[in-house]
Every structure is written in structure tokens, then in C-alpha cells.
C-alpha positions in Angstrom: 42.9 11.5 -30.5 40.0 12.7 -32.8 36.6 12.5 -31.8 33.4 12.2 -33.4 30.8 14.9 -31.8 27.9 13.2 -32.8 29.1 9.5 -32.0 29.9 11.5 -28.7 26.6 13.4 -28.2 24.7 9.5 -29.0 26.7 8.2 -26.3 26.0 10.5 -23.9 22.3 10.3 -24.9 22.3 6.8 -24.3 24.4 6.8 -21.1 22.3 9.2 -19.5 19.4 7.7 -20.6 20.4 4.3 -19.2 21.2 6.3 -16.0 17.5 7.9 -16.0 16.2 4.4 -16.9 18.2 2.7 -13.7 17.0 5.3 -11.6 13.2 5.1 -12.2 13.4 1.6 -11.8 15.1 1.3 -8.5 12.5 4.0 -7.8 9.7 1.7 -8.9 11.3 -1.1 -7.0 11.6 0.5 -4.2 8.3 1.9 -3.9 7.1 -2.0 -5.6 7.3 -3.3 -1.9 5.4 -0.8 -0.1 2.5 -1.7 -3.2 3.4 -5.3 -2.5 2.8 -4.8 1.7 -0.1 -2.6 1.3 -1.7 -5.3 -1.0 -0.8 -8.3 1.3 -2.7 -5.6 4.2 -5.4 -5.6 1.7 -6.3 -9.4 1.6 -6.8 -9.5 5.0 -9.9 -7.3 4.7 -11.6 -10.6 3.1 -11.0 -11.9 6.9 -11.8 -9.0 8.6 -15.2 -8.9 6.7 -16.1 -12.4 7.2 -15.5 -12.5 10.7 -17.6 -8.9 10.8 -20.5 -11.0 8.9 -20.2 -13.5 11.1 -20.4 -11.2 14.7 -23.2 -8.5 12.9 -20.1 -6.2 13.8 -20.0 -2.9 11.9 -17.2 -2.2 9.8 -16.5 0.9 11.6 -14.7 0.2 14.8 -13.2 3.7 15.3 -11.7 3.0 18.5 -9.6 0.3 16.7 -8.9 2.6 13.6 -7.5 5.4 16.7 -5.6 2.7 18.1 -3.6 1.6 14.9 -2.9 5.2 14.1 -1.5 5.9 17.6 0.5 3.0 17.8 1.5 3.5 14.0 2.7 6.8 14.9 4.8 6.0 17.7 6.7 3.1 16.2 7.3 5.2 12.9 8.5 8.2 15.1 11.2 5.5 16.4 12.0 5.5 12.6 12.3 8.8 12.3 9.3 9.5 10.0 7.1 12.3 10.9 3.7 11.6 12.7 1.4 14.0 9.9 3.0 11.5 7.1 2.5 8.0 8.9 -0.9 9.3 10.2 -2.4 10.2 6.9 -0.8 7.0 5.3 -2.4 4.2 7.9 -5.3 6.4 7.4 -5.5 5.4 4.2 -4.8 1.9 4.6 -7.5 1.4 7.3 -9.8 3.1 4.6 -8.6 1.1 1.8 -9.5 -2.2 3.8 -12.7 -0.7 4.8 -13.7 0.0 1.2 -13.1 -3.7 0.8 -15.0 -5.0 3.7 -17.8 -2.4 2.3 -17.6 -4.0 -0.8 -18.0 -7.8 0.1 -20.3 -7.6 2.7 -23.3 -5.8 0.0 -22.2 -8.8 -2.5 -22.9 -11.1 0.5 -26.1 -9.0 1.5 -27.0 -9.3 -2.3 -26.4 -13.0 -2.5 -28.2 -13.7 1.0 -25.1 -15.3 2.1 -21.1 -15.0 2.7 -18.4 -17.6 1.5 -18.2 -20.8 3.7 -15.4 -20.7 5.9 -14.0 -21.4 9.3 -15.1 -19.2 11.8 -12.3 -16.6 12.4 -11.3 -14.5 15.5 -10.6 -11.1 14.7 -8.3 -10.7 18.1 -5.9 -13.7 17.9 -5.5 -14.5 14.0 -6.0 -11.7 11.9 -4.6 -8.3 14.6 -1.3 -9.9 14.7 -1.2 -10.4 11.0 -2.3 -6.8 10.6 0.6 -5.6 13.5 3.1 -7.8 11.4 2.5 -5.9 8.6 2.1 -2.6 10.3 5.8 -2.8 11.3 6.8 -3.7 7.6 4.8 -0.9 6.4 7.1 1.4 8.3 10.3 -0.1 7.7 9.1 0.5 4.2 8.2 4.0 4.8 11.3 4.8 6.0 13.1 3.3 3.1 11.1 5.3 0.5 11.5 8.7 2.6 13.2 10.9 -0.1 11.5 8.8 -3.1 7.8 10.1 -1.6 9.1 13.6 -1.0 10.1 13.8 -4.4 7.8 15.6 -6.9 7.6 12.5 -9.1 6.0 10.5 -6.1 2.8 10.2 -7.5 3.1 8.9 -10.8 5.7 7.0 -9.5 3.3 5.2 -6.8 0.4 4.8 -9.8 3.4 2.7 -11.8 3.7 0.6 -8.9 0.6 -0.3 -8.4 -0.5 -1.0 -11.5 2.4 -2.9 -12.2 1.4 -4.8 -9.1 -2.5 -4.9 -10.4 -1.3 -6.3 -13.7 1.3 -8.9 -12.3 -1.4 -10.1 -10.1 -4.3 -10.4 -12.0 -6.3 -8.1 -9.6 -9.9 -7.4 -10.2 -11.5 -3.9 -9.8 -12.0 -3.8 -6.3 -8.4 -4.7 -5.4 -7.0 -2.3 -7.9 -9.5 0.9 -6.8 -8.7 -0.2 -2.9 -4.5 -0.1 -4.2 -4.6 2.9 -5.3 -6.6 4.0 -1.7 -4.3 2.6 0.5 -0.9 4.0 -1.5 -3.1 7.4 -1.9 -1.2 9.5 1.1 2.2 7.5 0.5 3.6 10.9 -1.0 4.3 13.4 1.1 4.3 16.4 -1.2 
């Protein structure tokens, strides 16, 4: 049997190229639906804001942020993620959200007056949403353990999310508070 080196030297181009191609998008994929939850975390801060315009409540509520930290913690040590890595992640998240909240309420301030909506109750609608998602979060987190160690992580995550930002239609704000929230997702 005679072989061609080039024909061969293509075909291993191409086949380890198709291999590198699969790869980075199963990375992308798999780091796609921590973007995806982190976004869906993200339109909550609408709510969150509204019902804060509505009470005069600050955005700030460190107390709260402590207490979804500590919680966050715990449940992803259950998972077997380390507590410096969840910790600086829902970090990010709660300041993500609060960039948001910043964000709307000054439009609001600016116009003289938020959106009209039904009044909404921080405790019983929107905490459970926000612990639904938590727990997603960190089944996601523990999927994409060796993808965010990896030294690729980074540009990896900004593919995600602006994949997400351009599939979506996002506007500025939602983009910028994106890239907050997935900003400690990698762990080198």
C-alpha cells in the first residue's frame, strides 16, 4: 500500500483540526449554560430594583449579599467545589445584579418615575427564583470544574457571553453586567 505524505499530512491537518474544533465547542457549550443561568439571574435585577423603588430600600442589603454567599458556599462544598471559587463567583453575580439595579433606578431617578407594574415582594416571589437559580448555578459550576481551571478559561467565557449577548439582542447594560457576573467564573 503506497501512501501519499501530503494527502496524509492534509488529513491529519483536517482531522485534528476537526478534533480542536469539537472540543472548543463543547467547551463553549458547556460554559454557554452557566452564561445562559447567570443571564436568567440577571433579569431578575429588573424586579429586585422595582420592588427597591417601590420600598425606598437601598440596593445594598449586605446582610442578604453574606447570606447568599454563605449558603452558596455550603451547598457548592456538597458539590465538591471549593469555597474561595464559589465565593468569589456569587460575589460577582450579586455585583453584576447590583450594577443593574444601579443602573435602572438613576434612569428612573432621571425620568421622575419607574415602569408601571404590580407591586412585587422581594421575600416570596423573587428569593425563591434567585435560590432556584443559585442551585443551577452550582450544578453548573461543578460541570465546568476543569473547563474554568484551564488556561483558556477566560477567552473561553468572553465567547460565551457574547455569543449569548448577540443571540439575545442584549443592550449595553446587559452585556457589561454579563461579563460581571461570569468575571470570577475562572479559577486561574
Amino acid at each position: 500500500m503506497h501512501f501519499n505524505k501530503r494527502k496524509l499530512t492534509f488529513v491529519a491537518a483536517f482531522t485534528l483540526s476537526g478534533i480542536n474544533m469539537a472540543h472548543k465547542q463543547s467547551v463553549t457549550g458547556k460554559l454557554q449554560s452557566l452564561v445562559e443561568t447567570s443571564a436568567q439571574r440577571l433579569t431578575i435585577a429588573e424586579k429586585v430594583a422595582l420592588a427597591k423603588w417601590d420600598s425606598g430600600s437601598a440596593v445594598e442589603d449586605v446582610p442578604r449579599e453574606a447570606q447568599v454567599i454563605t449558603g452558596a458556599v455550603k451547598m457548592g462544598e456538597s458539590q465538591g467545589l471549593d469555597e474561595a471559587s464559589v465565593s468569589n463567583f456569587f460575589r460577582a453575580q450579586i455585583e453584576a445584579n447590583k450594577l443593574v439595579q444601579y443602573s435602572l433606578l438613576a434612569d428612573w431617578r432621571r425620568a421622575g418615575k419607574a415602569p408601571a407594574h404590580e407591586p412585587i415582594n422581594l421575600v416570596n416571589t423573587i428569593r425563591p427564583k434567585l435560590d432556584q437559580l443559585q442551585t443551577t448555578l452550582l450544578t453548573e459550576l461543578a460541570d465546568t470544574t476543569a473547563i474554568r481551571a484551564s488556561k483558556t478559561c477566560r477567552a473561553e467565557a468572553a465567547e460565551a457571553v457574547g455569543k449569548y449577548v448577540s443571540a439575545h439582542h442584549s443592550g449595553a447594560l446587559q452585556a457589561i453586567a454579563l461579563d460581571r457576573a461570569m468575571a470570577a467564573a475562572c479559577t486561574l
